[in-house]
C-alpha positions as CSV (number, residue, x, y, z in Angstrom):
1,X,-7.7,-1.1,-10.8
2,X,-9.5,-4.5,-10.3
3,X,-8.3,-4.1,-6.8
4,X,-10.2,-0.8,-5.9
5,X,-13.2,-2.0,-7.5
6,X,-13.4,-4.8,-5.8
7,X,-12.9,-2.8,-2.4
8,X,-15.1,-0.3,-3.3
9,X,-17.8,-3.2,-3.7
10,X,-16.8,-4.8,-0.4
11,X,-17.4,-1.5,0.9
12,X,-20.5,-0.7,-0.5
13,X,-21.9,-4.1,0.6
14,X,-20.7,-3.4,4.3
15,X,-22.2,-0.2,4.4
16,X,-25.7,-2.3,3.2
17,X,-25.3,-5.0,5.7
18,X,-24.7,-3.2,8.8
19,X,-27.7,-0.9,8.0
20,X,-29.6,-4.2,7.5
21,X,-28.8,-5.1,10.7
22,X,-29.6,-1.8,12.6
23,X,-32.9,-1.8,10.8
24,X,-33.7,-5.7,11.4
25,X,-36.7,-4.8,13.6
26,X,-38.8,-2.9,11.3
27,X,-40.1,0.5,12.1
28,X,-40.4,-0.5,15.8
29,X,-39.3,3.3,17.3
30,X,-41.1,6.3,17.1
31,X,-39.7,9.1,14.9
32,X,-37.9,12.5,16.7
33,X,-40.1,15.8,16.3
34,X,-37.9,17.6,13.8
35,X,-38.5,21.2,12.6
36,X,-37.6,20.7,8.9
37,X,-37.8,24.6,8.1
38,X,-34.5,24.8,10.4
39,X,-32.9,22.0,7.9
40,X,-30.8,23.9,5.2
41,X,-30.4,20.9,3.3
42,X,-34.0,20.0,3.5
43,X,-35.4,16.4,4.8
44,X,-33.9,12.6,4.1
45,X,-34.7,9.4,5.3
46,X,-33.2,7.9,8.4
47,X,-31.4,4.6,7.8
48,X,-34.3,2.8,8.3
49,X,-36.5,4.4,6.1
50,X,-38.8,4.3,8.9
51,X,-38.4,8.9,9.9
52,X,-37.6,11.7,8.0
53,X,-34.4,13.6,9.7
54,X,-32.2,16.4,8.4
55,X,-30.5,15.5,5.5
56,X,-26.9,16.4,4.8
57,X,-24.7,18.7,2.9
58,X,-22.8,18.6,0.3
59,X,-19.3,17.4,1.3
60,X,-20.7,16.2,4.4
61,X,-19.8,12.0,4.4
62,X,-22.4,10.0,3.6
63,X,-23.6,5.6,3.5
64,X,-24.5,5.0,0.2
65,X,-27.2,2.6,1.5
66,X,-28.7,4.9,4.2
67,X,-30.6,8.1,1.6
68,X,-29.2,10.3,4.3
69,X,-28.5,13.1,1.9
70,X,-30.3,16.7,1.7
71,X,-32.8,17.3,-1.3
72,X,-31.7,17.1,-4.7
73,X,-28.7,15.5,-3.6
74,X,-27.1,11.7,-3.6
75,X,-24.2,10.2,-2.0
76,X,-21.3,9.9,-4.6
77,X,-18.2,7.8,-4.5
78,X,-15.3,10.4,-4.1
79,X,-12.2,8.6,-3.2
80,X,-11.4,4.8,-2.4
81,X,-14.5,3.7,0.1
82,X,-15.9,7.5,1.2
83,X,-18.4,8.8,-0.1
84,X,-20.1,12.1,0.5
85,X,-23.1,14.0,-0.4
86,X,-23.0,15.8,-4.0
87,X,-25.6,18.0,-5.3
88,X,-27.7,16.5,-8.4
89,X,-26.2,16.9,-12.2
C-alpha cells in the first residue's frame, strides 16, 4: 500500500516537473486559432496555461498537472500512475 502511494506521488511530481520545464519560458508562443464550437468537450488550458485548446473526454488519459480536461471535468487517478479525464461529481 505505502508502496503505490509513494509511486503514485513520484508520479504525480514527474508529471509537474516536466510540464515545468516545457513551460520554463513563459507565455513566449502565440496561441493556435481554434474553433471551440467544434470542441465536444468544450475548452481547457494548454499545459502552459498560456492558450485555450480542446479539452478532452472522459476516459481520454490525462497529466494531472496540465488542466487539459473538457468542461466540468478533472483528471482522476484510475489505476497505479494513469489518470484520465472523469466528468464532475
Amino acid at each position: 500500500m505505502k508502496a503505490a502511494l509513494l509511486l503514485t506521488l513520484l508520479v504525480a511530481v514527474s508529471d509537474f516537473a516536466s510540464v515545468s520545464a516545457i513551460c520554463s519560458g513563459g507565455c513566449s508562443y502565440k496561441c493556435p486559432k481554434i474553433n471551440f464550437a467544434a470542441c465536444p468537450y468544450g475548452k481547457a488550458g494548454d499545459a502552459c496555461h498560456c492558450c485555450y485548446v480542446c479539452g478532452k473526454g472522459p476516459g481520454e488519459l490525462c497529466n494531472p498537472a496540465a488542466y487539459e480536461c473538457g468542461t466540468n471535468m478533472h483528471c482522476a487517478h484510475v489505476y497505479g500512475y494513469w489518470y484520465a479525464c472523469k466528468k464532475l461529481e
